[in-house]
C-alpha positions in Angstrom: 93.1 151.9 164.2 95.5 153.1 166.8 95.6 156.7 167.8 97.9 158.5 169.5 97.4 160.8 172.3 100.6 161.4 173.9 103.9 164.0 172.7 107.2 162.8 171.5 109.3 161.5 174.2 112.4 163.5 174.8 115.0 160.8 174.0 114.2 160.4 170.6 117.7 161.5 168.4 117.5 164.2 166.2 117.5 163.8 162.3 117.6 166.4 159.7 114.4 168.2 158.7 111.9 166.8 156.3 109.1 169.7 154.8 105.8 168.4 155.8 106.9 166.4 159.1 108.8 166.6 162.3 111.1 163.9 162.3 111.7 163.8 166.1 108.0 163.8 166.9 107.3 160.9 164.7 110.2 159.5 166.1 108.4 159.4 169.5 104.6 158.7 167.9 106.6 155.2 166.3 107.5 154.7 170.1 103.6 154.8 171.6 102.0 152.8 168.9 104.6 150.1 170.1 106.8 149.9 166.7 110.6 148.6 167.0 113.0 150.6 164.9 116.6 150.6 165.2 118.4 154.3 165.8 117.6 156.9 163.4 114.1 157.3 160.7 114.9 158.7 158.0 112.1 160.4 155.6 111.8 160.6 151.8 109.3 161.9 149.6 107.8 159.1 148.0 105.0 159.0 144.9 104.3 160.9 141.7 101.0 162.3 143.5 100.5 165.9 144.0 97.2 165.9 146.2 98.1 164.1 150.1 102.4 164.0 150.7 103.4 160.5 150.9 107.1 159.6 152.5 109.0 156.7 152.7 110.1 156.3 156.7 113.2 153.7 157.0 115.4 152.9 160.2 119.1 151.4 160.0 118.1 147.9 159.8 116.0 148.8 156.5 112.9 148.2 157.9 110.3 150.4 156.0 106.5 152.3 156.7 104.7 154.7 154.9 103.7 157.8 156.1 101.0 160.1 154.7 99.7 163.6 155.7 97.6 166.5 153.4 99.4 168.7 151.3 100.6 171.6 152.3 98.9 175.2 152.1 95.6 176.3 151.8 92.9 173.2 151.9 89.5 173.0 150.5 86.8 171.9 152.4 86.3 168.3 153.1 89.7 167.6 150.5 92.9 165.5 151.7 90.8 164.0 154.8 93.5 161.2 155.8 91.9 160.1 159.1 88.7 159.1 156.6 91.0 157.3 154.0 92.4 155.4 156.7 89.4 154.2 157.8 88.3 153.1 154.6 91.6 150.9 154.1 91.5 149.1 157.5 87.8 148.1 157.2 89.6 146.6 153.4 91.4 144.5 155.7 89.2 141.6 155.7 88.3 141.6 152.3 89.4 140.4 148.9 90.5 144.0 148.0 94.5 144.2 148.1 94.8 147.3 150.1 98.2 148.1 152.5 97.6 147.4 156.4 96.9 150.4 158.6 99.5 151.0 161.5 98.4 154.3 163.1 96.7 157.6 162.8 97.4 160.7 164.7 95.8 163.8 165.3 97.7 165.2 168.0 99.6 168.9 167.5 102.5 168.1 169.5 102.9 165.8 166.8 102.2 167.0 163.7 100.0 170.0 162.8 97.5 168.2 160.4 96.5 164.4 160.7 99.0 161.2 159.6 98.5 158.1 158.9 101.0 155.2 158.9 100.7 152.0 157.1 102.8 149.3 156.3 105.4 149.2 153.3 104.0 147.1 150.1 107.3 145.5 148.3 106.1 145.3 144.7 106.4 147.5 141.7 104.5 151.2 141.3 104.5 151.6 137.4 104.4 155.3 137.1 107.0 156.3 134.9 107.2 156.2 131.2 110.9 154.6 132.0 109.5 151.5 133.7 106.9 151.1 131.5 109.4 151.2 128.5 111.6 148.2 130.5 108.4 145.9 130.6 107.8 142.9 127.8 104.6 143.4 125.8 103.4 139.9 127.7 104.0 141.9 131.4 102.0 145.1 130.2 99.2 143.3 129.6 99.2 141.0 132.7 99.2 144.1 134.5 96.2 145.7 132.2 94.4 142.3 133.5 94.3 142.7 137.0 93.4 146.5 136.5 89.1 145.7 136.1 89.8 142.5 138.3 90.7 144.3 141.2 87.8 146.7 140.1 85.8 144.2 140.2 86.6 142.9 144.0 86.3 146.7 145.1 82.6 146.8 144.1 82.4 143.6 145.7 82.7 144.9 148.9 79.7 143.9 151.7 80.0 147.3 152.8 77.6 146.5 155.7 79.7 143.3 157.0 83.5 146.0 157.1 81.3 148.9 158.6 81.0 151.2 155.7 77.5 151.4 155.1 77.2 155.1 156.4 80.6 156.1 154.5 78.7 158.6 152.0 75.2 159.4 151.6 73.3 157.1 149.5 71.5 159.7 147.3 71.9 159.5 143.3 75.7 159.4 142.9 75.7 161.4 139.8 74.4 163.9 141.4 76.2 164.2 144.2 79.6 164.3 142.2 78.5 166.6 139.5 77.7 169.2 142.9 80.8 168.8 144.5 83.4 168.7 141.4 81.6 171.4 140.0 82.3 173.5 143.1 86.0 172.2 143.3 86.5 173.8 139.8 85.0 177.2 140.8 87.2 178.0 143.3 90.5 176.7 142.1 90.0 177.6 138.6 92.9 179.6 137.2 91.1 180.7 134.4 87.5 180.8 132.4 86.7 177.7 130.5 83.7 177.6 128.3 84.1 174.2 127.2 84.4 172.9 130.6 81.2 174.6 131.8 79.5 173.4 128.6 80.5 169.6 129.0 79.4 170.0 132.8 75.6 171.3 131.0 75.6 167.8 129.2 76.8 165.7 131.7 74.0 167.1 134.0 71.6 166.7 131.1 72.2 163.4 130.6 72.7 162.1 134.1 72.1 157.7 133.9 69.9 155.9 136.5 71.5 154.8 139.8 70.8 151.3 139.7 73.2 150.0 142.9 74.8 151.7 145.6 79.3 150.0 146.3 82.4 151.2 147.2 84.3 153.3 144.6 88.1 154.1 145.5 87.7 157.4 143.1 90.6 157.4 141.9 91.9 154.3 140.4 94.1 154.0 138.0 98.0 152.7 136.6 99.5 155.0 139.0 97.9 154.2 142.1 98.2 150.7 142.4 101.1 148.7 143.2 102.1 145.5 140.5 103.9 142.0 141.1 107.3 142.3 139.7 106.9 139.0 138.9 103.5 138.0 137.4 101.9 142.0 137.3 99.3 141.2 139.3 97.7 144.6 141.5 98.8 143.4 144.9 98.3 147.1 146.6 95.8 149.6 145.6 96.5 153.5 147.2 95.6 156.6 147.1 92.1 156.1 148.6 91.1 159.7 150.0 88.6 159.6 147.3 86.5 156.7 147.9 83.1 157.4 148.3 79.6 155.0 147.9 77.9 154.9 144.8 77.7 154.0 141.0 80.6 151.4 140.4 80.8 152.6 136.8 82.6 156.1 138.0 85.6 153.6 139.1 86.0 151.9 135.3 85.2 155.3 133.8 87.7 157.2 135.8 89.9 154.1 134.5 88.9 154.7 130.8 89.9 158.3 131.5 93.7 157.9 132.2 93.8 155.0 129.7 95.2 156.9 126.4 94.9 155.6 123.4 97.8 155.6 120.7 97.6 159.1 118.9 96.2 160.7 121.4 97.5 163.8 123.9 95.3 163.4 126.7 97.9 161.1 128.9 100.5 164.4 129.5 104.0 162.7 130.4 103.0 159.2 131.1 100.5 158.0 127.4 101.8 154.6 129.0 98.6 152.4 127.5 99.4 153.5 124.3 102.5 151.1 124.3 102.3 147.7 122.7 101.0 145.3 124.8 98.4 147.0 126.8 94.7 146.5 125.9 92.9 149.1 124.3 89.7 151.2 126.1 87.3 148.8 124.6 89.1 145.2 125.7 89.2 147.1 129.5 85.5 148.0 129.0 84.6 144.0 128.2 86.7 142.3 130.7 85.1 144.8 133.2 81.9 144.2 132.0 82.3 140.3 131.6 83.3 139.9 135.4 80.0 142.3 136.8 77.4 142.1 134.1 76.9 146.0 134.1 75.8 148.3 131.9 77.8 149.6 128.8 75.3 152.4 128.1 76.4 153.6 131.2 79.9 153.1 130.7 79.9 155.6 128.3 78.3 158.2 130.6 81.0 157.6 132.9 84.2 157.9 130.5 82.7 161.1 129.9 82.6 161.9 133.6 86.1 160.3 134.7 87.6 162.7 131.9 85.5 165.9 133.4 86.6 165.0 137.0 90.2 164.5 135.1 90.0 168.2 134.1 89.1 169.6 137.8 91.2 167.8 140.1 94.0 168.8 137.3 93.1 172.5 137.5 93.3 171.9 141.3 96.9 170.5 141.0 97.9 173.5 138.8 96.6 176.0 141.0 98.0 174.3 144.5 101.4 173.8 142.5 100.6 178.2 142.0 99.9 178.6 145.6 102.5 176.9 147.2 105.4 175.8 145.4 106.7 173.1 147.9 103.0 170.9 146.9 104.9 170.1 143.4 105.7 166.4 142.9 108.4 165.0 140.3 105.6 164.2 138.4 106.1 167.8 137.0 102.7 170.5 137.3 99.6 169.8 134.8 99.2 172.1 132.2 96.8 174.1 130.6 97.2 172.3 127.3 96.8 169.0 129.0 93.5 170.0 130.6 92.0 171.5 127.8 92.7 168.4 125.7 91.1 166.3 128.2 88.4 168.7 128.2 87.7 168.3 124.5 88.3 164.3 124.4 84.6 164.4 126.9 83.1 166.5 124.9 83.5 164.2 121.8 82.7 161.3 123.7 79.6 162.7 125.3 78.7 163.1 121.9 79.5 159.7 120.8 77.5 158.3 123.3 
C-alpha cells in the first residue's frame, strides 16, 4: 500500500472546509500517490456509520474515491485503527472476497492529524435506508439476502497464510478473547448501569462453545455494510472492515443473525429492513450458511447470542461518542437506550433458548 511521506505541495487550490479533513492537504497527498484529478476535490460525508468518518472525494470530471479517517474525539484504545483495516482489504485483493481496492494510506501530520486511507469508489447500490429497501421487488430483497452467507462463506474461505494474514490476531480461543475486550469497551463507555447486560455477559462466559478452526471474520457484517448489484443484488463490495479479526467464523453469521429482525420485533431501531416481504427469515439465513460450510448449528446459537451482546456495546459506544462530541453523529440518527435494552433482552431469551 502506498504511503505518503511528503506535505501538501503549495499549488494545490483552495476548497471550502470539510470537518474531519484538510482539503488542500489531501489535495497535494492525491498528487504524491500519482492520482490525476481535474481542478478542485470536493468532500462529502458519505455512510450511515457512526464509528470511522467515511467521505465521498470527487473532482470536476466526476471521477470519484473514498476517503476514510477515525472519528473524531476522544478514542479508545486499539478502536478505529484505519492503517490495520487497510491492510486487511489489500491482502483481499487476490481473493474471491469482493472487497474495494486500496489506493493509499497516510500517516503524515502535515497531512492529516490521525491516519487516512483512500480506496477506490464501488458503483453499486448501499441498501441502508428503510426508503430503498421499500423501492425493492420482493424477488430483489431476497436475491440480495442470498449473497449475504455466500459472501460469508468466501470470507472464511480465506488462505490467510497465502494474503499474509496469518499473524493478524492472536490465535487463542476466540470467545475468549472477544468476551475480554467487548466487556472492557462497555465499562468505560457505558452511560449508565445495566444489570441485564452484565447478567447476559455471566452466561455468555458460562457457556463459551469449543474453538474448532481458526479464519478471517470481518466483525461486522451485515445489510448495511456491503455494497448490492442494482441489477441482480448480488454483494459486489463488503466495507467497514476495522473489525476483522481471526477466529470462530460463526461470530460473522451470528453478528448477521443479530441485525436480521424478524417481523414483530423492535430490535432493528430505524431500519427492521428484513422484516419486509421477501427477505428470508433468521432460520433460512442460518441453513444456507450452514449448507455452504458444513458448520455447527449448536454453535450458531451461541453466537446470535453473542452478535446481539456485541450489538448492545458497540451501541452504547455510539451513544456515548454521539454525547461526547456531537460532530461523530451520522444521518443514521444516535442509538437509543430503548434500542439497546431491547437488544439486550432479545440475547437473553435466546441464550435461554439455546
Amino acid at each position: 500500500m502506498p504511503r505518503s511521506s511528503g506535505a501538501a505541495p503549495r499549488s494545490v487550490p483552495e476548497v471550502g472546509e470539510v470537518v474531519g479533513v484538510d482539503p488542500v492537504a489531501v489535495a497535494g497527498w492525491f498528487r504524491t500517490l500519482g492520482i490525476e484529478y481535474t481542478a478542485t476535490l470536493r468532500f462529502d460525508r458519505i455512510g450511515l456509520g457512526q464509528s470511522n468518518l467515511t467521505y465521498l472525494v470527487r473532482d470536476d470530471a466526476d471521477r470519484r474515491w473514498v476517503l476514510r479517517r477515525p472519528p473524531l474525539g476522544h478514542l479508545l484504545a486499539s478502536a478505529h485503527d484505519v492503517v490495520r483495516e487497510a491492510r486487511i482489504m489489500a491482502a483481499l485483493e487476490t481473493t474471491a472476497v469482493p472487497c474495494p481496492r486500496i489506493l493509499g494510506v497516510v500517516d503524515d501530520p502535515a497531512i492529516s492529524e490521525v491516519p487516512m486511507v483512500l480506496m477506490e469508489y464501488v458503483d453499486g447500490q448501499v441498501v441502508d435506508t428503510m426508503a430503498i429497501v421499500e423501492s425493492l421487488t420482493p424477488q430483489h430483497r431476497r436475491a440480495i439476502a442470498e449473497s449475504l452467507p455466500r459472501t460469508l462463506a468466501e470470507i472464511h474461505a480465506v488462505d490467510l497464510g497465502a494474503v499474509g494474514l496469518t499473524d493478524l490476531a492472536s490465535h487463542k480461543p476466540y470467545a475468549q478473547r472477544q468476551l475480554k475486550r467487548w466487556g472492557g469497551q462497555w465499562e468505560q463507555s457505558k452511560t449508565r448501569e445495566l444489570p441485564e447486560l452484565d447478567e447476559l455477559t455471566r452466561r455468555l462466559v458460562a457457556t463459551m462453545p469449543e474453538q474448532r478452526e481458526i479464519t478471517l471474520v470481518h466483525g461486522d457484517f451485515h445489510l448495511r455494510n456491503v455494497i448490492t448489484s442494482r441489477t441482480t443484488g448480488a454483494v459486489v463490495a463488503a466495507l467497514d472492515w476495522e473489525l476483522s479479526t481471526l477466529g470462530d467464523p460463526l461470530a460473522d453469521m451470528g453478528s448477521l443473525l443479530a441485525y436480521w429482525a424478524e417481523p414483530g420485533e423492535n430490535t432493528g431501531g430505524d431500519f427492521p429492513a428484513s422484516a419486509l416481504p421477501g427477505f428470508p427469515n433468521r432460520a433460512e439465513m442460518s441453513e444456507a450458511y450452514l449448507a455452504l460450510t458444513g458448520r455447527d448449528p449448536a454453535a450458531l446459537r451461541y453466537w446470535h447470542a453473542f452478535g446481539l451482546w456485541k450489538l448492545a456495546v458497540i451501541a452504547e459506544g455510539v451513544l456515548r461518542r454521539a454525547l461526547d462530541t456531537p460532530q461523530n453523529k451520522a444521518a443514521a440518527g444516535t442509538p437509543t437506550i430503548e434500542r439497546i435494552d431491547a437488544i439486550v433482552h432479545k440475547a437473553l431469551d435466546v441464550t435461554e433458548e439455546s
